[in-house]
PLY file of the C-alpha trace (Angstrom):
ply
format ascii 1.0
element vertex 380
property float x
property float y
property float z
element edge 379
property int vertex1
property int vertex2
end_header
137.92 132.74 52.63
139.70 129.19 52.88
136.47 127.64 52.65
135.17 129.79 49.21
138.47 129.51 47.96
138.08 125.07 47.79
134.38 124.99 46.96
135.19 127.24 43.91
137.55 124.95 42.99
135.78 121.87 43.48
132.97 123.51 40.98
136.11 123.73 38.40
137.08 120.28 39.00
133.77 118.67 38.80
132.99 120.45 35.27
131.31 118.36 33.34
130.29 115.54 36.04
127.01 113.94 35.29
124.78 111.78 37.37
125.55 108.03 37.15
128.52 106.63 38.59
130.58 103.98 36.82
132.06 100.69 38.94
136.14 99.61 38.59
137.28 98.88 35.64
138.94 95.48 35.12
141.50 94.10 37.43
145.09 93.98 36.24
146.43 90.12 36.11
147.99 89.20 39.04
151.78 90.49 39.70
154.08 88.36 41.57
156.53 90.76 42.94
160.37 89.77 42.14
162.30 89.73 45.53
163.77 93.17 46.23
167.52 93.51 44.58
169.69 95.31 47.07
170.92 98.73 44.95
174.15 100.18 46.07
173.92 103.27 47.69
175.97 105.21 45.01
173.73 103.85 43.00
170.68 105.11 45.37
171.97 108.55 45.68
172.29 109.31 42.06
168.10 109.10 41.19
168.19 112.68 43.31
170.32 114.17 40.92
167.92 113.59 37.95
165.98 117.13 36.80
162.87 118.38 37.84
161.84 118.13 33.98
162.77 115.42 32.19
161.76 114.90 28.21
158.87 112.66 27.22
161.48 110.55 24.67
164.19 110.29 27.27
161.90 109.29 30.45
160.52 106.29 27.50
163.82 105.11 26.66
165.46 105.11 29.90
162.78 103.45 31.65
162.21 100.58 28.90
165.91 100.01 29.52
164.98 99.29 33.43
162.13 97.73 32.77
160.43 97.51 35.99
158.59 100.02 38.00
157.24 99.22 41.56
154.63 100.87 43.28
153.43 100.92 46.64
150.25 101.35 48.08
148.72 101.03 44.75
146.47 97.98 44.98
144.14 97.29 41.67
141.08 97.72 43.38
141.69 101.34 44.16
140.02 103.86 41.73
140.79 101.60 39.01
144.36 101.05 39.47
144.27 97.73 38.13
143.03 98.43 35.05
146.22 101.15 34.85
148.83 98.77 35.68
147.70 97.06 33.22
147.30 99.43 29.78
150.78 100.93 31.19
152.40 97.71 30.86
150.94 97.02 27.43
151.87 100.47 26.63
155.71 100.56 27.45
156.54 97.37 28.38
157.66 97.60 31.04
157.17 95.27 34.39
154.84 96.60 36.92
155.14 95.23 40.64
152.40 96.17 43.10
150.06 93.86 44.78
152.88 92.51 47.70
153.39 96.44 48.99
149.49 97.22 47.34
147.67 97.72 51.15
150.64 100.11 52.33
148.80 103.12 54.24
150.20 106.90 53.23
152.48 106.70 56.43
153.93 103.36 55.50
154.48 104.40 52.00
156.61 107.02 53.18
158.47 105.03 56.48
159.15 102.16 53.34
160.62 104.99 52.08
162.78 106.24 54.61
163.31 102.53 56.08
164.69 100.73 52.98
166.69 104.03 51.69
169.94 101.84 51.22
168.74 99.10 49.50
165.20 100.52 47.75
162.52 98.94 47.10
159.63 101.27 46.01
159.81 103.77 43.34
156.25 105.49 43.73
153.41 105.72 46.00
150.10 107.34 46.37
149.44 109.15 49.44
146.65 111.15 50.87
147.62 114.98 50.54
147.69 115.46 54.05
150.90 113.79 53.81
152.36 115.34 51.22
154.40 118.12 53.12
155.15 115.31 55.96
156.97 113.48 52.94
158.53 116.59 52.07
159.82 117.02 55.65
161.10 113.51 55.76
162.87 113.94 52.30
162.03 111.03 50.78
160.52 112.21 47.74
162.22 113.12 44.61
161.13 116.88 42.62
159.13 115.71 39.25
157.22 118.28 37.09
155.62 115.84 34.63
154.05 117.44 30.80
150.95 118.13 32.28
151.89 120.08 35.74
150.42 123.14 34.61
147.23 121.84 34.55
147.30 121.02 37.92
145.53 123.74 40.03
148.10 125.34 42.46
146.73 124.08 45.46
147.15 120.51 44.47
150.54 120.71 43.81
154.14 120.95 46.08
155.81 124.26 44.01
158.73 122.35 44.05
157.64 119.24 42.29
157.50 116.80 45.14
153.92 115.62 44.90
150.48 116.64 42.50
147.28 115.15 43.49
146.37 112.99 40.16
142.36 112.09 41.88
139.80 112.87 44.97
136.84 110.71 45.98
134.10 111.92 48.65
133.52 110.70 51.97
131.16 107.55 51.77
129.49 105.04 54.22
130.11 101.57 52.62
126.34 99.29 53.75
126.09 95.90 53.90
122.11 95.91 53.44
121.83 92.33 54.35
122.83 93.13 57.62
121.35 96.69 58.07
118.04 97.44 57.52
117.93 101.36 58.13
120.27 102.89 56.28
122.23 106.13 57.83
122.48 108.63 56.09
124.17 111.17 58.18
127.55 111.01 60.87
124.65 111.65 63.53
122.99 108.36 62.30
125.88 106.12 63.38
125.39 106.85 66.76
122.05 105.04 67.01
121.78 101.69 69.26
120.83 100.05 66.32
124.55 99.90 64.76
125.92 98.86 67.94
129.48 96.39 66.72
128.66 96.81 62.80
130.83 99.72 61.62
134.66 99.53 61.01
137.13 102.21 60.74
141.21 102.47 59.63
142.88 104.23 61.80
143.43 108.06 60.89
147.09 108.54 62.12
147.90 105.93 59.23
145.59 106.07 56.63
144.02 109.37 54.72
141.19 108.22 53.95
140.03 107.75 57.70
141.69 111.26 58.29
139.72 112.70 56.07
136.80 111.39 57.47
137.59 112.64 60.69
137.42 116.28 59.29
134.11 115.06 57.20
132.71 114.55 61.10
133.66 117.23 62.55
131.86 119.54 60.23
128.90 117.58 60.47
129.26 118.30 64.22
129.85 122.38 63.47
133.70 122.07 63.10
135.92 122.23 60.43
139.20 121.38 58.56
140.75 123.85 61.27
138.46 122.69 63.80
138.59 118.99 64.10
137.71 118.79 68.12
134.22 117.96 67.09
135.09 114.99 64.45
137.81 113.93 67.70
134.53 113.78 70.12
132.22 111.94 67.61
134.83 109.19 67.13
135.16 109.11 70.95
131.42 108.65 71.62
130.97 105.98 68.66
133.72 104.08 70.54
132.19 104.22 73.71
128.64 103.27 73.10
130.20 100.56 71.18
128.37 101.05 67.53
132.84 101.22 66.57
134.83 98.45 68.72
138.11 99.87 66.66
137.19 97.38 64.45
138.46 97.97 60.88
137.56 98.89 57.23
138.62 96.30 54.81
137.31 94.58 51.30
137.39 91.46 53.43
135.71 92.16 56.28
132.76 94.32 54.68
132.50 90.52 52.57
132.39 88.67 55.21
129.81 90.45 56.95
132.90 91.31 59.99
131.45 94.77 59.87
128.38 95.79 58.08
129.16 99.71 57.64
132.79 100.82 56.66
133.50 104.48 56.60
135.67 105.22 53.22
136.02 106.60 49.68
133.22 106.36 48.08
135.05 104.75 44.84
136.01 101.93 47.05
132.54 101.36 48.10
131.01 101.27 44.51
134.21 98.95 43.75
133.10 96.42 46.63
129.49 96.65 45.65
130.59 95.25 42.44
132.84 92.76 43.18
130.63 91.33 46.03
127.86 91.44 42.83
125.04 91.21 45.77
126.84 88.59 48.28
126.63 90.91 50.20
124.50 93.63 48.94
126.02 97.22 48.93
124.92 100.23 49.59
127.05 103.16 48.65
126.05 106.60 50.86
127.34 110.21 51.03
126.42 111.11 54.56
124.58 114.55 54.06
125.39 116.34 57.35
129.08 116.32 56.34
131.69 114.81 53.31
135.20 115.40 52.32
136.33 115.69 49.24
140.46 114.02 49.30
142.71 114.22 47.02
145.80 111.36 46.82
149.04 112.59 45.30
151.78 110.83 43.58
155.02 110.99 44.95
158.17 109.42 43.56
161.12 107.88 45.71
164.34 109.95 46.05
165.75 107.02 46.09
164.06 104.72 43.63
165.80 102.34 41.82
163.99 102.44 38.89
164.21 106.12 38.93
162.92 106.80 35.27
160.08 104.41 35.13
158.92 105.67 38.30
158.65 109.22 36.47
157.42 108.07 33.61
154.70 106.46 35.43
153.90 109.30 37.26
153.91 111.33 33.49
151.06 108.17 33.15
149.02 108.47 35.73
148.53 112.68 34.95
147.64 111.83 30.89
144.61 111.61 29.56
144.88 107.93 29.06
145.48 107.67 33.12
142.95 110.20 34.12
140.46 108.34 32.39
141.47 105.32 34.23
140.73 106.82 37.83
137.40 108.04 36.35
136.63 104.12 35.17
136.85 103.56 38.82
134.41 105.98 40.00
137.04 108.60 41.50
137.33 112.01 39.87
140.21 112.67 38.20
142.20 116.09 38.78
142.51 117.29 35.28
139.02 116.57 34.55
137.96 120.01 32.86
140.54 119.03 30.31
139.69 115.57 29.30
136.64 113.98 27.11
135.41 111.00 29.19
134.23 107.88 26.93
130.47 107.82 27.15
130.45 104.79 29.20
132.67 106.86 32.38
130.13 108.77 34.21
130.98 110.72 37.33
128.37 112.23 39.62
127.77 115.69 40.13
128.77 116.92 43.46
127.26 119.62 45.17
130.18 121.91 46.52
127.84 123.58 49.26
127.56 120.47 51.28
130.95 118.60 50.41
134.00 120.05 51.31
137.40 119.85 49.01
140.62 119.96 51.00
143.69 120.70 49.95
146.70 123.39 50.41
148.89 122.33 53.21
147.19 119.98 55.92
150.02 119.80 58.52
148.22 121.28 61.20
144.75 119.55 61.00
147.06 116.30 60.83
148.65 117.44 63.62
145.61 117.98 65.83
144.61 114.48 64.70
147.88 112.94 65.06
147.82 114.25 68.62
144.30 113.80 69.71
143.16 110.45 68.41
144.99 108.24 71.11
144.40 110.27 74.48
141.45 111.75 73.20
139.47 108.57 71.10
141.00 105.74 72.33
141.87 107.12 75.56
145.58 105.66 75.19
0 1
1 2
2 3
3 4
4 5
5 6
6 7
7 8
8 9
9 10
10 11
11 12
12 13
13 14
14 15
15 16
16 17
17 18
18 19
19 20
20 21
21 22
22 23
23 24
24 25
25 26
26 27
27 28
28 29
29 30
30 31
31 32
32 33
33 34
34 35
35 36
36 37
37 38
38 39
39 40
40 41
41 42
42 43
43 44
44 45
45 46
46 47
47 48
48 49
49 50
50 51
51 52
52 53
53 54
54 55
55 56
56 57
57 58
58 59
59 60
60 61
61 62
62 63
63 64
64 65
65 66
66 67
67 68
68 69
69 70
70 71
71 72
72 73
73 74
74 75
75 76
76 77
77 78
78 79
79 80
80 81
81 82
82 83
83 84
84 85
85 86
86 87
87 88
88 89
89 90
90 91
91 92
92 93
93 94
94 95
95 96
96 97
97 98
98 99
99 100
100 101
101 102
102 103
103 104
104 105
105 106
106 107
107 108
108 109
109 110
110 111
111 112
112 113
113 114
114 115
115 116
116 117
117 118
118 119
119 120
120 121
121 122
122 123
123 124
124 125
125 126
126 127
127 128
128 129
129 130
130 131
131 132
132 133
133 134
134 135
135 136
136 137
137 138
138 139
139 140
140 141
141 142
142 143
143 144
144 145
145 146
146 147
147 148
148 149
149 150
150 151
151 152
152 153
153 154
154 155
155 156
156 157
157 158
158 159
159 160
160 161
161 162
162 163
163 164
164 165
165 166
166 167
167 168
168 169
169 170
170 171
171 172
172 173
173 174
174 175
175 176
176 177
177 178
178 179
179 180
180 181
181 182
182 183
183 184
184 185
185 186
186 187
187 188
188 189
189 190
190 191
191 192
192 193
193 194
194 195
195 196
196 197
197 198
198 199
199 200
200 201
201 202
202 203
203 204
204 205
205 206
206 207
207 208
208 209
209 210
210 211
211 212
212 213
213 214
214 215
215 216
216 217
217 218
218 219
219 220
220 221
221 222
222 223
223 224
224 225
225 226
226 227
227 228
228 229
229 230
230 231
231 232
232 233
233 234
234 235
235 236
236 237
237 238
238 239
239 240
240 241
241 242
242 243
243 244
244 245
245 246
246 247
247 248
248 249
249 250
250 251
251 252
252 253
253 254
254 255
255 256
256 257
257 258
258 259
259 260
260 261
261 262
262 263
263 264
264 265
265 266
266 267
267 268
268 269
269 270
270 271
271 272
272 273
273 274
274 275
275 276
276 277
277 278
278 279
279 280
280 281
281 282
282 283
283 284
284 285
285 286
286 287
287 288
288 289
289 290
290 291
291 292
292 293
293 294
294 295
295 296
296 297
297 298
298 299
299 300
300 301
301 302
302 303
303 304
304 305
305 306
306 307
307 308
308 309
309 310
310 311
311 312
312 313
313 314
314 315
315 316
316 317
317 318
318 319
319 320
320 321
321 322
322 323
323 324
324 325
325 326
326 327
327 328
328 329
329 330
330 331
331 332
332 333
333 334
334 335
335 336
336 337
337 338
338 339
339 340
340 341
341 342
342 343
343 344
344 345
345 346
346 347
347 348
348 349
349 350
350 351
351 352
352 353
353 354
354 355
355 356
356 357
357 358
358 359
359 360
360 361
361 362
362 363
363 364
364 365
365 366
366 367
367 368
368 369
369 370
370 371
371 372
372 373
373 374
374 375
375 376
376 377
377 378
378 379
């Protein structure tokens, strides 16, 4: 029921996808991030005490009059995020910060968070929603309902404002075809001799994206997102025979030829293949025996100190104006079946019987990953 339940609403959500993909948008110019001003803790405490609703005019001229927002672990080469920092800034302006913190993985996002709680830092961050009740739990996140929160399905949303997923991408194998000459196209691919020290891999008790694809394994391998023994043992095996030395994903070392297939998003992938502009070649790849569809959510600090930029942002990100921006960058944005993409954004149509959306709460599958990867994969 679980499973009928996301693939009908993956059908919703990819309404109106069609059958070219569109590369990043343009890159934001670079940000040079201010040294971080130590806010009181008064100071700190009061951002919790802002509503759950705030109106449009009053997030605009409260944020103008702090001027800054700072984000972390939103780098511009992810799903277009440059090209957002930027038209927000020309929009409002208002300062935007992110390329220091950009590289942050969900669980640093949220430990920045929790770490720096005195003397802030970060206002938002965009985490994988398997983290979303974790942040929650650590209570690090301030309660936002932005204009558009009823137009975010139910299952992609925290009831009590904490987080709203804003995009998903699919599960993609990123190919340096300079390097590789048969391309795999399936999980059960990557365990031929052939790949032996070529693919790299971020390590799923940190990132989402590598979570994810540890549930995308597993149900190529008969498993499932309450079943992720089988994505555990694939991992294991690809370790052992050597085709993954724990080697992992980056921009910079799929460029550099470091590793010549990266497991990731597939909006990352298509991003690379156009920056690298065929130095390397790239070859983007859904693997057919098993993808993930995974949604990031926006989360703002409880304790940001730029507390109504940070939600006015995060009003941003859900318009049409920022939902448009993910799409430039080849993700799919979450309130697709309301917006009008410009006829130069095209998104793919996905086939829901053979990718997988998750969402809902994700505690336990992180759990079992959490858990399992060291003892189990890396035999820690």
């Amino acid at each position: 029921m679980k499973q009928k339940k996301h693939l009908l609403l993956f059908a919703a959500l990819s309404l109106g996808s069609v059958s070219v993909i569109a590369g990043c948008g343009a890159n934001a110019a670079a940000s040079n991030p201010a040294p971080a001003t130590a806010t009181i803790p008064s100071a700190a405490a009061a951002t919790s005490r802002i509503p759950v609703t705030v109106p449009l005019s009053t997030l605009i001229a409260k944020a103008k009059a702090e001027g800054t927002v700072h984000g972390f672990g939103m780098p511009a080469n992810w799903a277009n995020l440059g090209g957002m920092w930027a038209s927000f800034q020309k929009k409002y302006g208002i300062k935007t910060l992110y390329q220091a913190e950009g590289n942050m993985s969900s669980g640093q996002e949220l430990q920045a968070f929790q770490s720096e709680k005195n003397h802030p830092v970060g206002d938002v961050g965009d985490i994988g929603i398997s983290f979303g009740p974790t942040a929650v739990k650590m209570g690090v996140v301030a309660p936002f309902k932005n204009k558009y929160w009823n137009q975010i399905p139910a299952n992609l949303k925290d009831p009590g404002g904490h987080w709203a997923a804003a995009y998903y991408g699919v599960t993609a194998f990123e190919i340096n075809t300079n390097k590789v000459k048969n391309v795999p196209t399936t999980w059960a691919d990557l365990l031929k001799p052939q790949y032996k020290g070529m693919i790299g891999f971020a390590d799923p008790r940190q990132a989402a994206v590598s979570l994810d694809a540890v549930i995308a394994a597993a149900y190529a391998f008969g498993g499932s997102v309450n079943n992720i023994e089988p994505g555990l043992k694939f991992f294991a095996k690809l370790k052992k025979i050597g085709n993954w030395t724990g080697a992992n994903y980056s921009t910079a070392a799929m460029q550099t030829g470091q590793i010549a297939i990266g497991i990731t998003w597939n909006y990352l992938a298509e991003g690379d293949q156009k920056q690298f502009a065929g130095k390397p070649a790239i070859k983007v790849v859904v693997p057919s025996d098993g993808a993930v569809a995974g949604p990031y959510v926006e989360v703002v600090n409880k304790y940001a100190p730029h507390p109504y930029a940070a939600r006015l942002l995060n009003t941003y990100l859900f318009s049409n104006a920022g939902q448009i921006s993910y799409a430039k960058g080849g993700a799919y944005p979450v309130r697709l079946p309301y917006l009008k993409l410009p006829a130069n954004v095209k998104l793919p149509h996905l086939n829901p019987k053979s990718v997988h959306f998750l969402s809902g709460n994700l505690s336990k599958t992180q759990s079992a990953i959490l858990n399992g990867w060291g003892p189990q994969v890396l035999g820690q």
